[in-house]
N, C-alpha and C positions, 0 to 999 in steps of 0.2 A: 602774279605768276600764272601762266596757263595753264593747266590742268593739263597732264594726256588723259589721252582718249582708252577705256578702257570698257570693253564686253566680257562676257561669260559664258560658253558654253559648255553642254553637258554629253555623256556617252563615252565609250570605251572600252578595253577588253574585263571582262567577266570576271575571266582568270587572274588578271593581275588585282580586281580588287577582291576576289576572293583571297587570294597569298597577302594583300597585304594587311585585310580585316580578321583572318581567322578563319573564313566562312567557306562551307566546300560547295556552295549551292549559290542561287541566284540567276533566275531568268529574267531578261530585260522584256520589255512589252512594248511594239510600236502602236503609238495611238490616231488612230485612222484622222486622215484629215480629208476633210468635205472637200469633193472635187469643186474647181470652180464650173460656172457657166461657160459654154459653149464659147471660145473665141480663141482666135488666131493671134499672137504678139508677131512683132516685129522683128523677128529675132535678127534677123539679118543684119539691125542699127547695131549690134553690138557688135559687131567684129571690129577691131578694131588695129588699122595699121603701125607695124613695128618697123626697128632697122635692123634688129635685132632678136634671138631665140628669145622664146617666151621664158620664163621660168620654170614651168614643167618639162619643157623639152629639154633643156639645159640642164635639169636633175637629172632628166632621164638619161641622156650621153654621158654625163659623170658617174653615172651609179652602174647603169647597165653595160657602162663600156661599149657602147655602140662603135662599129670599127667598117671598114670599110667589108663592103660584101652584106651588111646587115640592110634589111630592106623596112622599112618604115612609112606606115599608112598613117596623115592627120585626117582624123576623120572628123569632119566640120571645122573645116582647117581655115577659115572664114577668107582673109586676104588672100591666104597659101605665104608668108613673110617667113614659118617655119618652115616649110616646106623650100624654102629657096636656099634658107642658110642649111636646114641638113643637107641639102644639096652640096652647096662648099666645101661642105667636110666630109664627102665624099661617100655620104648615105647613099643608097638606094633607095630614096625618098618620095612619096607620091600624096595627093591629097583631095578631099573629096567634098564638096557642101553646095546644099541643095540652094542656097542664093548666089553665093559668087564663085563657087567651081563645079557648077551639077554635071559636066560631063567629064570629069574625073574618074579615073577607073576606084571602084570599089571592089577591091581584092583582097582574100588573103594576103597578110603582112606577119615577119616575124614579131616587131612591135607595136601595137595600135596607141595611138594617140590621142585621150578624149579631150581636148584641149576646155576649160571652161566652156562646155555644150551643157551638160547636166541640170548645169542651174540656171540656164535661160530657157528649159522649156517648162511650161504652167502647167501641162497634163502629166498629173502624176504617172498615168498608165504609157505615156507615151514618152516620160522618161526616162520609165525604167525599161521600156522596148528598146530604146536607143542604144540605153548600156549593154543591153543584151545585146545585140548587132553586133556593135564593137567587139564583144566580148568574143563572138563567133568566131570573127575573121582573126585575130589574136591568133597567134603562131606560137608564140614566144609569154610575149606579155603584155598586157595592158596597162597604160599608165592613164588615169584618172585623177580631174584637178575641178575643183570647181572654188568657189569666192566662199567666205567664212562669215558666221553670224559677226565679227566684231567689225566688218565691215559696212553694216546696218549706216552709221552714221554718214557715211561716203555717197548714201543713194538718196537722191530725191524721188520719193513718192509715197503711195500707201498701202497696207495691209491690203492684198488680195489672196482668193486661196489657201496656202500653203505659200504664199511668200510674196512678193511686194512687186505691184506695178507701177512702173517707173512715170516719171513725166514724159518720159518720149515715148509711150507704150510699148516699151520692153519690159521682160518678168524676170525676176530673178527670186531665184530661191538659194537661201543661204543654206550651208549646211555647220553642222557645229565640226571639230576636225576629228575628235572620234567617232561621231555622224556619220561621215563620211566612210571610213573602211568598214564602217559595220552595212553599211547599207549596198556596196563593194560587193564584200563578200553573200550579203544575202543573194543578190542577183544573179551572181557569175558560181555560186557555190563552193569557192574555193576560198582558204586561208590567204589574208591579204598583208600589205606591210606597211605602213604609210613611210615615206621618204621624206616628210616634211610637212607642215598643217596644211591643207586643201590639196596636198598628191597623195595619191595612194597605189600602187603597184599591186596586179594581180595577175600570178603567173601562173601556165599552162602547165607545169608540171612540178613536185614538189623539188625536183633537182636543180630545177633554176631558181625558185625561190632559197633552198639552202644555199646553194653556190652565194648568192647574196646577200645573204645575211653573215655569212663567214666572211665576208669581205668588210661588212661592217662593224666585224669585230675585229679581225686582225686581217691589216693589208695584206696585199699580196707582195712577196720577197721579189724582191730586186736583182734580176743577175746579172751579173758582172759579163761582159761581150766575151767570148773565148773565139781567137784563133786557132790555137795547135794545141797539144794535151797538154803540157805547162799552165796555161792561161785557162783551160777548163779545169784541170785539178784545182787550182785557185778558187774558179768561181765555185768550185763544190767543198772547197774549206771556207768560202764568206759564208755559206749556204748553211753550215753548221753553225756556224758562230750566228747566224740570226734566229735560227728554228730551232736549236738544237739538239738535232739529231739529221741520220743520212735522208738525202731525199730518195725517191724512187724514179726509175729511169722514166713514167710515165708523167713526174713533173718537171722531169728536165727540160728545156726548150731543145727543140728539134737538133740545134747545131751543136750541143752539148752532147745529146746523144750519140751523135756521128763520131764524136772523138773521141765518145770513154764508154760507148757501148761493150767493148769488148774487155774489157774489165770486170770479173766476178765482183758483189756486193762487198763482201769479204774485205779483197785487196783494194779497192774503195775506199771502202770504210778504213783499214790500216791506213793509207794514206793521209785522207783526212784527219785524220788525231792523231797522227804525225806531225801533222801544219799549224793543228785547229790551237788558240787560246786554252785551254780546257777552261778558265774562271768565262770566259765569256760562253765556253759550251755551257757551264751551267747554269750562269742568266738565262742564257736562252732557254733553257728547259724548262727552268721555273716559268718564263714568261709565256710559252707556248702553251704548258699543261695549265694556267692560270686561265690564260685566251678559251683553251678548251670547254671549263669549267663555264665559263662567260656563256660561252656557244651555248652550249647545253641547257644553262639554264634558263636561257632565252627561249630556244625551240621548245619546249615546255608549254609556253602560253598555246601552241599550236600543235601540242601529243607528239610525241619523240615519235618517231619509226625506229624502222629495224636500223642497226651500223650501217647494214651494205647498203641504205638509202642516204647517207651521210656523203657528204663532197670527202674525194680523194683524200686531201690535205687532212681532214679533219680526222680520217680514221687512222692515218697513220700518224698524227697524234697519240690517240687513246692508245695505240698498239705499243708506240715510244716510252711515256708518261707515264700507264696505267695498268693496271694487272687484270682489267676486263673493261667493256664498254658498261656494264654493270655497275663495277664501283665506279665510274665517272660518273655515272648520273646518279647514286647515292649521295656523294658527293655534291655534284649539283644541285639538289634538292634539298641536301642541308644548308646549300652558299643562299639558296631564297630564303626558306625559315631563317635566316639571322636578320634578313629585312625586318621582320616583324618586329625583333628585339631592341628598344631605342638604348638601352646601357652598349648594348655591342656597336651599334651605329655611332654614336657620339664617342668611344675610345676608338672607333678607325680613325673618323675625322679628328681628334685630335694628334693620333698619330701618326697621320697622312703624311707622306712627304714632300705632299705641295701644296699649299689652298695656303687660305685664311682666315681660320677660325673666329668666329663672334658668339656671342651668346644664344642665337635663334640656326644660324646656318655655316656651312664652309662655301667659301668661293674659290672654286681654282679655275686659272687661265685657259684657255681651248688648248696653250702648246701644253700645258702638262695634266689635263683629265688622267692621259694614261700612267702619269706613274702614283695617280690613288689607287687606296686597296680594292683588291676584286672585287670586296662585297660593296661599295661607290662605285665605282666602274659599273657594276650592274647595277645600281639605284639607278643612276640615269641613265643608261641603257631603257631599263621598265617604263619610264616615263616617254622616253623616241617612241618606243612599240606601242604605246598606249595614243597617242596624240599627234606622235611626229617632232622630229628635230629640224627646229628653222635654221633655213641653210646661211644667214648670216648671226652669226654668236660669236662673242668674246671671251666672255664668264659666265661659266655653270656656278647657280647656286643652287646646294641641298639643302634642305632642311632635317635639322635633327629633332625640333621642336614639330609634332605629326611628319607627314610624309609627302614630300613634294620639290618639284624641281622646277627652276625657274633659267632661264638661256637670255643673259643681258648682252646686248650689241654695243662695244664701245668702239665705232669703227677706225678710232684716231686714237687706240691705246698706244701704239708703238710713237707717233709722231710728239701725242699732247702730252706734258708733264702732268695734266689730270684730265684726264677722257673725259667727256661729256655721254652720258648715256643716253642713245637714239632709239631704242625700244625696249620690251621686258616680252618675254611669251612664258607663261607657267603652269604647267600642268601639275594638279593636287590626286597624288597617287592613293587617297581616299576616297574622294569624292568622284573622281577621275572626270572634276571639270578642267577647263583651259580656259583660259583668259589673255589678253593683249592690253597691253599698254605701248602708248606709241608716247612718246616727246619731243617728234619733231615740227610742234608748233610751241611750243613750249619755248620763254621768256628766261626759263632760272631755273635748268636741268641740273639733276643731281650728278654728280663727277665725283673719280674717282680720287684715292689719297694711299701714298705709300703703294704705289705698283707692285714696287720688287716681292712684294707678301703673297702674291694672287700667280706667283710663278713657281717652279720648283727649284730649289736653292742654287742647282749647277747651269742657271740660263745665262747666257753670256748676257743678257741686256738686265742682271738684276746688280751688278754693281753700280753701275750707271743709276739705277732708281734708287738704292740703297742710300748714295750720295748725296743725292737731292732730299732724299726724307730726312735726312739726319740734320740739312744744313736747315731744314724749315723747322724743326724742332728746336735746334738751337738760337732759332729767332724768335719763337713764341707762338708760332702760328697753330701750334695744336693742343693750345692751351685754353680752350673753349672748344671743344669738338662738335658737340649741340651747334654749332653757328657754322662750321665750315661744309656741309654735305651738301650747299647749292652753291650755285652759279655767285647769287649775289652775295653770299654771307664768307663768301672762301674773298670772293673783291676785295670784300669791306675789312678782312682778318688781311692781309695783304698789305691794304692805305695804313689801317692802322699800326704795320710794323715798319713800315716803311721800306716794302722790300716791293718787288716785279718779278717776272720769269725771262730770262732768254731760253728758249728749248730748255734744256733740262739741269739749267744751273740758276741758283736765285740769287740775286743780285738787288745793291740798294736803289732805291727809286729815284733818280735826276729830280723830283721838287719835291724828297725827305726833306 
């Protein structure tokens, strides 16, 4: 069997290992490293031709919602291949690099792009100048990416500096992925967010950073198109039954307002809970005031402000929900001290109403994270803030045994009757290292078993797996379980009952 490949690195927020050790103190210490001698790399061999957005940029359009009219500087944009496809999509896109676009305008931009620049330059001093630059011309926000220590194996060459010169005299310096926004935010001096292991976002005012961070905790509502006041009174009773409670004319979209502007709240509101579900108005409430709690205790790692610095949406939460913005974040701050408690952690996850319980961790599906309890919801939550959530994952696993979350990619759940696992990323909310495991060189990958357990009971595709697990039990096949968690031992358990798969029904083998 191959072995995946697997590194370690170290760093991360303060805060959260303070919440989750006890401890109200702890200064981290960066340890100087010896500049190298005097010389120029190549950096320009690294750039390296796409057909398509990089990865960072592609976070960055999904996250930041980049929309037409938003104007976007790659700054050492190397080919310019981003710069042509934000162009498609209809950015105001531009791009700047001293080997292959030096006469590029270098302008103010709403958002700046540091595309893997950071870790190809050797002089420390002249790398953190760089991020500074970028940082200037940042309108908006800066998105910051650079390669990870667990990529160490991938590079031929040796120890130079602060990080590794390559056989084609290129440098690179890896960063560890809490590394990385801590070194972010030293430079730029502001509270950063990472988006994912090697990006990290750092925004120009703290209203665009919240705007973002509520988005990643609870989407943005959906409105229904409205024609005439009929079909807008509609979209303002879906509107209840997803949030619940009234919105305010300032988050109605523009054509909403045209038709029920003249409407007091009042007779609105009547309306509305006229039409509205009431059992789904009060899902909704519980789930909104839940969402809130989430919010809050999030913005915590980075000192709550005042309400009226809080996104729209979120204060007329607390105002719906809450009898002060006060007791929400008392609240909040009792939802983290339950982190600390492993008795309260291990009766959510057994109460959970999705995952898959085992002795060491729960595992639930990416479609059902959201219907674990708040205080799961924000375990891994704390772990994205601390390190980043990698933007391809299948199954969240927690651990209830210490503290830590791991994001497994099985990208053929839905099609394989047992997924094959194509990487692991896990961040240990003690330690707050991270680590990588890859297996796709890997001979006799571990796979998964019993699907329908790792979903929440009402998913349309868990009868379908349901079926299958029962029909391999009543053949024998998990009758040694020690032997079926790879590739070749699930084979071998298979030959020996003399059964095969078609998609997701088991059937006897043509030479049983």
């Amino acid at each position: 069997m191959a072995r995946p490949r697997r590194t370690e690195t170290g760093s991360g927020s303060q805060v959260a290992l303070a919440m989750l050790q006890g401890s109200t103190d702890g200064v981290g210490q960066t340890v100087p490293v010896e500049a190298p001698t005097i010389w120029k790399s190549e950096r320009q061999r690294t750039a390296i031709g796409r057909v398509r957005l990089s990865a960072p940029a592609r976070q960055a359009v999904t996250d930041l919602q980049l929309g037409s009219g938003t104007s976007v500087l790659d700054y050492g944009c190397g080919r310019g291949a981003d710069v042509r496809a934000l162009r498609q999509l209809g950015l105001d896109a531009s791009g700047w690099d001293p080997a292959h676009h030096p006469g590029g305008q270098l302008k103010p931009a709403d958002i700046v792009l540091l595309t893997y620049v950071v870790n190809v330059i050797e002089d420390p001093a002249e790398r953190r100048q760089t991020l500074r630059r970028a940082w200037d011309i940042a309108q908006t926000a800066l998105v910051v990416s650079a390669r990870l220590r667990w990529e160490r194996n991938q590079i031929k060459g040796r120890e130079y500096g602060d990080g590794i010169l390559t056989s084609r005299n290129t440098f690179q310096h890896l960063f560890a992925a809490g590394e990385l926004r801590d070194y972010v935010e030293e430079v730029t001096g502001v509270h950063c967010l990472p988006s994912a292991p090697g990006i990290v976002y750092a925004f120009r005012d703290d209203e665009a950073r919240l705007r973002y961070l509520a988005r990643r905790v609870t989407p943005d509502v959906t409105w229904l198109t409205s024609k005439d006041t009929a079909s807008a009174t509609t979209a303002i009773v879906d509107h209840v039954q997803q949030r619940g409670r009234l919105p305010s004319l300032e988050e109605m979209p523009q054509q909403l307002t045209a038709l029920l502007g003249h409407l007091r709240p009042a007779e609105l509101n009547r309306l509305a809970q006229q039409a509205a579900d009431p059992q789904k108005i009060e899902e909704a409430a519980k789930r909104s005031s839940l969402d809130t709690l989430l919010f809050l205790a999030l913005e915590l790692f980075h000192g709550r402000g005042p309400a009226s610095s809080l996104p729209l949406s979120v204060q007329l939460d607390i105002r719906a929900f809450f009898s002060s913005y006060t007791e929400a974040c008392k609240r909040a701050d009792r939802l983290l001290l339950k982190l600390r408690d492993d008795a309260y952690i291990r009766r959510a996850m057994v109460g959970s109403a999705a995952g898959k319980f085992t002795p060491t961790a729960l595992y639930v599906h990416r479609r059902a994270v959201h219907r674990m309890p708040i205080v799961l919801r924000l375990y891994e939550h704390c772990a994205s803030i601390a390190a980043g959530r990698p933007s391809e994952w299948t199954v969240a696993k927690l651990r209830h045994q210490g503290r830590g979350v791991s994001w497994l990619d099985y990208p053929e759940f839905d099609t394989d009757p047992h997924p094959r696992l194509v990487s692991s990323y896990t961040v240990d909310l003690q330690t707050l290292k991270s680590s990588f495991l890859s297996y796709t060189g890997s001979t006799n990958r571990p796979l998964l078993h019993r699907k329908h357990e790792f979903l929440a009971p009402d998913d349309p595709d868990v009868p379908k797996y349901r079926r299958l697990t029962e029909a391999e039990v009543r053949a024998g096949l998990y009758e040694q379980p020690h032997l079926i968690g790879t590739e070749d031992g699930w084979e071998r358990e298979l030959h020996r009952c003399g059964r095969s798969l078609k998609g997701h029904r088991l059937v006897r083998r043509a030479d049983g």
